[in-house]
Backbone as a ProteinNet text record, in pm:
[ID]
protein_1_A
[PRIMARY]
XXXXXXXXXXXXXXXXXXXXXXXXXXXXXXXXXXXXXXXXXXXXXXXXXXXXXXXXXXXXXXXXXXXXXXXXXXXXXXXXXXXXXXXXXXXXXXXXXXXXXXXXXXXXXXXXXXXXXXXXXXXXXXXXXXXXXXXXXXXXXXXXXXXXXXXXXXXXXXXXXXXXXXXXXXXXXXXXXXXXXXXXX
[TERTIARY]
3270.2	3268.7	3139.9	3029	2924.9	2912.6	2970.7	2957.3	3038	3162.4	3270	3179.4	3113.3	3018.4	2920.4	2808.4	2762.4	2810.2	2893.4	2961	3019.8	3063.4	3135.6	3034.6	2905.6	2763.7	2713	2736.1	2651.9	2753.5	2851.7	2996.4	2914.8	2902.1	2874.1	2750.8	2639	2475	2535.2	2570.5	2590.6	2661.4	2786.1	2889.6	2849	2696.6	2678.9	2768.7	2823.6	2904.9	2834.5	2694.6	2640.3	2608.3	2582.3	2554.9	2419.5	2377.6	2185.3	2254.3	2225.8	2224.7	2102.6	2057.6	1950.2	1947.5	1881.6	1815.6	1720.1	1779.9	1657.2	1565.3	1454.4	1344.2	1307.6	1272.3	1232.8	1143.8	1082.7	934	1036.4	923.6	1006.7	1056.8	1007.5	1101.4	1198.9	1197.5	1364.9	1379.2	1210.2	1177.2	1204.3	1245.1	1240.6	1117.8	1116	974.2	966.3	1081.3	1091.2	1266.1	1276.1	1405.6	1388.2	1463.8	1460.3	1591.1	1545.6	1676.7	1712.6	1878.3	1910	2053.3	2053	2121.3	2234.8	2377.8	2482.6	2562.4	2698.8	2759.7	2889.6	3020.2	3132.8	3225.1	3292	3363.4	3493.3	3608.5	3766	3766.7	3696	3737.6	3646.5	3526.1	3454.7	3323.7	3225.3	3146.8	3012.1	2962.3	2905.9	2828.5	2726.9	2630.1	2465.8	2352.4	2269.4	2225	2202.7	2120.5	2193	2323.6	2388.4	2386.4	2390.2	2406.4	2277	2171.3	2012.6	1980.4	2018.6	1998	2056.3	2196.8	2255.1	2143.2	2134.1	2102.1	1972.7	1889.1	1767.7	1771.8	1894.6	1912.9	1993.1	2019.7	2117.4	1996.6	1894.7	1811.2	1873.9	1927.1	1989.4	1874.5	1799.4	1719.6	1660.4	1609.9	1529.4	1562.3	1724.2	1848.9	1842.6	1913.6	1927.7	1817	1712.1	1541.4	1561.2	1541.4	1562.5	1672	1779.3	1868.2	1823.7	1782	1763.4	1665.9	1508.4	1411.4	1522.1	1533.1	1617.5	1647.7	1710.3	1850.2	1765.1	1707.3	1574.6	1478.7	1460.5	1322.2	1439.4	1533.8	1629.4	1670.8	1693.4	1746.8	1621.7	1491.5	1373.2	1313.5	1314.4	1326.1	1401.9	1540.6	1632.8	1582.7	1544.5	1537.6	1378.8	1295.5	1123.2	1187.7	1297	1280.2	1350.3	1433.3	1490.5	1429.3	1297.1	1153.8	1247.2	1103.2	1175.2	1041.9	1125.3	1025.6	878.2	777.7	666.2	634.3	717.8	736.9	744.5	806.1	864.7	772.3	760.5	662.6	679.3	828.9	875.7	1012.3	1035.4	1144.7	1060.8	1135.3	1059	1187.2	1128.2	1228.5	1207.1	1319.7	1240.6	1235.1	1125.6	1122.2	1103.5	1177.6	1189.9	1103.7	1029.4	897.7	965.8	1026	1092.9	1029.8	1058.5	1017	894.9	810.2	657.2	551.4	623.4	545.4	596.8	655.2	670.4	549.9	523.7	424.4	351.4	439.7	403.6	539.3	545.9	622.9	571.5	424.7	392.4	363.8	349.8	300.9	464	566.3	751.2	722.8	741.8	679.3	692.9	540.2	448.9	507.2	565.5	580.1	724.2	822.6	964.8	931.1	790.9	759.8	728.6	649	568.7	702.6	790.7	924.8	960.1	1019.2	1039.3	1012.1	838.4	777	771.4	794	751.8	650.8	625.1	491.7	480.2	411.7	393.8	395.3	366.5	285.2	440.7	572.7	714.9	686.7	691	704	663.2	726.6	650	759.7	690.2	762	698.2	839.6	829.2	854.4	761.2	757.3	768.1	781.3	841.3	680.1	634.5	539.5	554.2	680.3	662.8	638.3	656.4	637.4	486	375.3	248.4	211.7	270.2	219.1	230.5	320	366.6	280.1	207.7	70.2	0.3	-112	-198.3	-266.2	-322	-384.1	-284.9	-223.2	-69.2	-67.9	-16.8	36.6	-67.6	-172.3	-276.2	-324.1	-295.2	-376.9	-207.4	-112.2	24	-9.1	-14.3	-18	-134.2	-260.2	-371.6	-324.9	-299.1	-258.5	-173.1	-61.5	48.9	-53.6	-114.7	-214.3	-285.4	-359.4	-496.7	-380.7	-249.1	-160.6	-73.7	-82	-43	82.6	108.1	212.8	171.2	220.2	219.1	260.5	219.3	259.4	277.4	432.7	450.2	537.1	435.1	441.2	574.7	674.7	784.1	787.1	869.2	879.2	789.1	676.7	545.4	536.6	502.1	526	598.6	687.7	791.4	766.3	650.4	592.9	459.3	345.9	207.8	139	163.8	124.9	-45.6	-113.6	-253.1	-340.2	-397.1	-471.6	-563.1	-638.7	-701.3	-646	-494.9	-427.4	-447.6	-419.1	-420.8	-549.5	-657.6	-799.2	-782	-759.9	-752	-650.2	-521.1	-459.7	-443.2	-358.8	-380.4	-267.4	-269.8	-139.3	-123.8	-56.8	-92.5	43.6	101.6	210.8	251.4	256.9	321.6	405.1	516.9	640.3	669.3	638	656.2	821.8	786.7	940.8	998.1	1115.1	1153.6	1162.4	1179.9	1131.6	970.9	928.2	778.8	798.9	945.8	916.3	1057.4
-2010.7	-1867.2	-1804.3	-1856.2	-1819.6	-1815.7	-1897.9	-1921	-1856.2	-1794	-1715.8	-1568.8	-1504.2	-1394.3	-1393.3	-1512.9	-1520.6	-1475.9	-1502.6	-1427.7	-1326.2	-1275.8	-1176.7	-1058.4	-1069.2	-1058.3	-1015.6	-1111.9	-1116.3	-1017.4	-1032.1	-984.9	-794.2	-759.8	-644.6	-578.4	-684.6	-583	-604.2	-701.5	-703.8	-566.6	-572.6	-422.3	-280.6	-284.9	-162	-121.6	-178.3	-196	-126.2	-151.4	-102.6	26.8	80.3	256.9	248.7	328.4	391.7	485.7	460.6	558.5	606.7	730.3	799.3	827.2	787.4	827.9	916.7	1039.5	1129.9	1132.8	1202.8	1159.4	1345.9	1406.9	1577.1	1555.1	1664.5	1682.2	1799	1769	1825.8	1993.8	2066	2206.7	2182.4	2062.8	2037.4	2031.4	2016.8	2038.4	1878.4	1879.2	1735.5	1683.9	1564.1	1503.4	1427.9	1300	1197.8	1176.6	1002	960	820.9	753.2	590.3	590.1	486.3	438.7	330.9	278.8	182.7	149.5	24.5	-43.5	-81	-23.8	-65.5	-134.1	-227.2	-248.9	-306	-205.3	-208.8	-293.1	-417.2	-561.6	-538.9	-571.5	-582.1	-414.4	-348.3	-218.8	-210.8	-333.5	-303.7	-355	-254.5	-256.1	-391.5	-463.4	-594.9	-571.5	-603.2	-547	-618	-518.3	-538.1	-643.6	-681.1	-829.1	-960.2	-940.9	-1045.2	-1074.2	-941.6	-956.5	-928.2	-916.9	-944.9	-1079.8	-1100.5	-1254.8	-1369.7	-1364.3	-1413.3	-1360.1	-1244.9	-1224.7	-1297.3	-1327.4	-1374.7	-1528.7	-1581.2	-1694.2	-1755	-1687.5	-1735.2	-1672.6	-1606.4	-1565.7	-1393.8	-1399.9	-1200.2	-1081.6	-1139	-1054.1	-947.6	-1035	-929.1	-862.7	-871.8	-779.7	-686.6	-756.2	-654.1	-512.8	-578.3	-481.3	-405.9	-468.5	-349.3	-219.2	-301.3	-175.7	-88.6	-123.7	-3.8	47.7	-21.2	85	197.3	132.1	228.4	327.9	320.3	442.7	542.7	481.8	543.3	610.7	609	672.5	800.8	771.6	812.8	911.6	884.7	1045.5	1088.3	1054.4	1105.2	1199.9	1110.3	1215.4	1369.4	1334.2	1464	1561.5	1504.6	1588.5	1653.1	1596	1694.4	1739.6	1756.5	1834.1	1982	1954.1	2066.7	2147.4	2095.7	2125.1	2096.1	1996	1960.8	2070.8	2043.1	2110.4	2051.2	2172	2111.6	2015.9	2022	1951.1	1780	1791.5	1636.4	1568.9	1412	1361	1220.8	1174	1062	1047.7	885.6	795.2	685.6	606.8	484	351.1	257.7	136.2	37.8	-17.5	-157.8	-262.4	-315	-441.9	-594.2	-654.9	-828.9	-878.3	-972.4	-1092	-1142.6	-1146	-1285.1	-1156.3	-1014.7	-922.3	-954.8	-902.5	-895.5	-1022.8	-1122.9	-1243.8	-1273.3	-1212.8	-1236.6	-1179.6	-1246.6	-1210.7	-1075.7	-1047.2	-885.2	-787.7	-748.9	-695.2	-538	-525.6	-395.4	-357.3	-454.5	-387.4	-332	-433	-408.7	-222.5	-242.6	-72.4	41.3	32.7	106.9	173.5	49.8	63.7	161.5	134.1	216.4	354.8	370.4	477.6	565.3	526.2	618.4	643.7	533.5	555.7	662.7	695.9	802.5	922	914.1	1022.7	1116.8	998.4	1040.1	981.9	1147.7	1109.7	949	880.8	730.3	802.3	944.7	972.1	1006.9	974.6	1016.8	872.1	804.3	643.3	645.5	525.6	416.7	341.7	201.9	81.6	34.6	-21.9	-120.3	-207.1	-322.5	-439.1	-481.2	-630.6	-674.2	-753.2	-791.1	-852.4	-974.9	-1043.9	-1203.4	-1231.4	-1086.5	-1066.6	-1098.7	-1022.7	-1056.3	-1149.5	-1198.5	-1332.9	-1428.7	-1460.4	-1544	-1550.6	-1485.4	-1509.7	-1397.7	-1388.2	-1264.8	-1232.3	-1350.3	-1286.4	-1202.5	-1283.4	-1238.5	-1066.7	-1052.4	-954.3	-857.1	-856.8	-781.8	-753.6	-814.5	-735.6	-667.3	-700	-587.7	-494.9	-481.3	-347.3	-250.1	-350.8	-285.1	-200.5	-220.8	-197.3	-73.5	-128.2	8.9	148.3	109.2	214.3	332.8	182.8	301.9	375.6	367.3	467.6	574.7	560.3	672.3	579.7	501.2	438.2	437.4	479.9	415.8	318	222.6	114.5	146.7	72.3	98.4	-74.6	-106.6	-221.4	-207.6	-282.7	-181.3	-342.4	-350.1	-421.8	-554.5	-428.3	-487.6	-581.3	-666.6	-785.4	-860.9	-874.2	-970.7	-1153.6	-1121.6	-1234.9	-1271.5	-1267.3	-1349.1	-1215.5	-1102	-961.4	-992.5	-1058.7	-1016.3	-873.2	-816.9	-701.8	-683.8	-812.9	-822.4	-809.9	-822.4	-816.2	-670.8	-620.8	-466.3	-372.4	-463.8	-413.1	-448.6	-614.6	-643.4	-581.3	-567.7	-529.7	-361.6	-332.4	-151.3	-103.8	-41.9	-24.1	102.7	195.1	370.7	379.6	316.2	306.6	239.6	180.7	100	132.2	62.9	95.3	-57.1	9	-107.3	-142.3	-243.7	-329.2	-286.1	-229.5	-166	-280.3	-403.4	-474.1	-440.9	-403	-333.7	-241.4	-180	-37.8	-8.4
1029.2	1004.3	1060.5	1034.9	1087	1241.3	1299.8	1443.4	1489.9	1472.8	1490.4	1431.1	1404.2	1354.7	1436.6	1484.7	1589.8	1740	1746.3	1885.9	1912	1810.8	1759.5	1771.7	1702.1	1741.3	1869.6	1930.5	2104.7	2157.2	2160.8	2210	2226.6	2036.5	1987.8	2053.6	2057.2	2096.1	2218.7	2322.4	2461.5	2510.9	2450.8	2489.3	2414	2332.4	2288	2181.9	2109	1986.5	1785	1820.8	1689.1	1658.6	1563.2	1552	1563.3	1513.2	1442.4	1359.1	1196	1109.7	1106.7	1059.9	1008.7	863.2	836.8	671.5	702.1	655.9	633.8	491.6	525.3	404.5	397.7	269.5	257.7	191.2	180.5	102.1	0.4	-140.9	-258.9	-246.1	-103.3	-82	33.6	65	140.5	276.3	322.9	468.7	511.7	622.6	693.5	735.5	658.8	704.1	819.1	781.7	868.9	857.8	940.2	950.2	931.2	889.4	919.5	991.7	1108.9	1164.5	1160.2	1158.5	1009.8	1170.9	1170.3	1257.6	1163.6	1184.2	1110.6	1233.4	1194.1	1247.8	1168.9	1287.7	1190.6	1274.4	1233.8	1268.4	1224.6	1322.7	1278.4	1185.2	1164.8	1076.1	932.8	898.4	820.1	854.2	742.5	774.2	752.7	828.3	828.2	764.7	648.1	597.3	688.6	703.4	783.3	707.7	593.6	567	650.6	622	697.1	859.8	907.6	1081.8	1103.3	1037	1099.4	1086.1	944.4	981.3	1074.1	1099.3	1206.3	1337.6	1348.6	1481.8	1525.3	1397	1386.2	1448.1	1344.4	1352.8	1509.2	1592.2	1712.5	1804.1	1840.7	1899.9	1936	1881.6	1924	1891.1	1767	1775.9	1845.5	1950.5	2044.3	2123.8	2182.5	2246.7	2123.7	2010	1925.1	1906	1868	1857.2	1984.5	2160.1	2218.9	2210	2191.4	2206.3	2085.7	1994.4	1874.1	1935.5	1971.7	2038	2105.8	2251.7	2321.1	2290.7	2219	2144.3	2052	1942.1	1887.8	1950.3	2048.1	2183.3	2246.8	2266.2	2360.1	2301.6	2151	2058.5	2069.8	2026.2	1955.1	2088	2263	2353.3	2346.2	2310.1	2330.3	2243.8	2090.7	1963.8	2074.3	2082.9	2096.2	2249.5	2338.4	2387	2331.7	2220.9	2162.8	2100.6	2040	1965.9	1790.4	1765.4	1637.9	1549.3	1406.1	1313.6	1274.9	1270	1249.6	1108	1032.8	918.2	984.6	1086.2	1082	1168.7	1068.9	1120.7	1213.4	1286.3	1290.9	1257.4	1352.2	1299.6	1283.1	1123.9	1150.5	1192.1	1245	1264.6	1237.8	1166	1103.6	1255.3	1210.1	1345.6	1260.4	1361.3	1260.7	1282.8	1221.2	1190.9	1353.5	1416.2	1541.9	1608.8	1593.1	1718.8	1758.9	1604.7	1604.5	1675.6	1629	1673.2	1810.8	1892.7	2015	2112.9	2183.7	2262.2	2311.5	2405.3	2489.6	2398.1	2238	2184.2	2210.4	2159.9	2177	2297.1	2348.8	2510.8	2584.2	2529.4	2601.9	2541.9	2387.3	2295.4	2395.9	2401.6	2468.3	2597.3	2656.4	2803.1	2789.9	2757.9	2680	2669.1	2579.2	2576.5	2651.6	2739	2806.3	2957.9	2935.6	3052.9	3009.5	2867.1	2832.2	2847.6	2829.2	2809.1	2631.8	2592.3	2428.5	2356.4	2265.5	2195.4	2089.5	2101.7	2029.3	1918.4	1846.5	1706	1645.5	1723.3	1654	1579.9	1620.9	1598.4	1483.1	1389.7	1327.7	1296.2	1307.6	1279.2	1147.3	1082.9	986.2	950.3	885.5	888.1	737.6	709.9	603.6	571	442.4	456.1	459.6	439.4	572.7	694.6	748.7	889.5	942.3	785.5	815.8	810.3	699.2	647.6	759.3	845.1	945.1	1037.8	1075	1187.1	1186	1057.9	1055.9	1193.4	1255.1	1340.2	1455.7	1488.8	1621	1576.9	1437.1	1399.9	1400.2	1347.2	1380.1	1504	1612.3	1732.2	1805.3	1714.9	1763.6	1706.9	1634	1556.1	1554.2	1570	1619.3	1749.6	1839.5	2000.1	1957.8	1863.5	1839.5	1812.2	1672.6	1601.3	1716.4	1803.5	1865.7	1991.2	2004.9	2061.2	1984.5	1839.9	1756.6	1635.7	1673.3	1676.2	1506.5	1381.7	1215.3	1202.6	1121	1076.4	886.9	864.5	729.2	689.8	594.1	523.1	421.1	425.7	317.5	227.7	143.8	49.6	-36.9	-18.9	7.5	-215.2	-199	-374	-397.1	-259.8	-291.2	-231.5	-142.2	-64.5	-157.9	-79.6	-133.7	-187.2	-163.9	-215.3	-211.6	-141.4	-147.6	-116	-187.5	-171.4	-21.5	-61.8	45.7	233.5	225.1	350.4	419.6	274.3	279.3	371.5	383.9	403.2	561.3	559.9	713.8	828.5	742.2	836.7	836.8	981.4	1017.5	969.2	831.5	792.3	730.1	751.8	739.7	586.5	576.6	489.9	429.2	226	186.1	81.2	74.5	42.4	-79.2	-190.1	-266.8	-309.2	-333.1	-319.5	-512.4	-443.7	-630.7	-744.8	-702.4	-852.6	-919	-866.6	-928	-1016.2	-976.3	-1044.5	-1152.9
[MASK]
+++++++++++++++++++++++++++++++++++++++++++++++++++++++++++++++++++++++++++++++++++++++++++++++++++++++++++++++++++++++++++++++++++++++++++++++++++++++++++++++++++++++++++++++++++++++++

């Protein structure tokens, strides 16, 4: 079953098969702040849930097809929207990126480079990361995100208590956003 989902998979990011939902986010008078963009994908007529087909994708190496095409598409609306002129309220899309993205080599530099093809501002951006993602090679991860930062790029820590939750991470690493994980709360 899994391996039959795996291909089913490749089949999907290869032929451009997945959406981008947006989650919008308001400030308490209803202005648009931001967006998260949220990679769904709908199989035989339902919908796959993203824990499941990220992890497959993780697990068969799709990942990083997968991650570009969301950059892509994400840069590509976020181009169209600032040439339409968005509201001064809004501050961004954010995207989640996987621990397999981050620890890949030239990740922010692939980023960067997308971007500036574009011709969009880095300060729409921010990516978000899981804190296993940090945990997995502080240093790696820190000079990505460093690199993202000093180009505008936010970084937002999201389900941040569910791993090693050290404080001290908090200091070392460049992180403009944390998003505690709702068993806290």
């Amino acid at each position: 079953q899994r391996f039959t989902l795996q291909n089913a998979l490749r089949h999907a990011v290869r032929q451009q098969k997945l959406e981008i939902y947006y989650q919008p986010i308001f400030d308490p008078n209803g202005q648009l702040l931001s967006l998260e963009a949220l990679s769904r994908w709908r199989h035989n007529g339902e919908m796959i849930p993203p824990d499941l087909f990220i992890s497959v994708a993780e697990e068969c190496g799709l990942i990083h097809e997968l991650g570009d095409w969301v950059i892509s598409t994400v840069a590509g609306h976020l181009r169209r929207w600032q040439q339409l002129g968005l509201p001064n309220s809004f501050e961004g899309v954010a995207i989640n990126i996987s621990p397999y993205q981050l620890l890949q080599e030239r990740f922010s530099v692939h980023l960067l480079k997308r971007l500036d093809e574009l011709g969009l501002r880095c300060d729409l951006l921010k990516i978000e990361i899981t804190e296993n993602a940090l945990i997995a090679n502080v240093d790696r991860t820190s000079v990505q995100l460093a690199r993202l930062r000093d180009r505008g790029i936010r970084v937002s820590l999201d389900d941040f208590g569910i791993g090693y939750s050290s404080m001290s991470y908090l200091q070392q690493l460049p992180v403009d956003q944390l998003k505690i994980d709702r068993s806290f709360i």
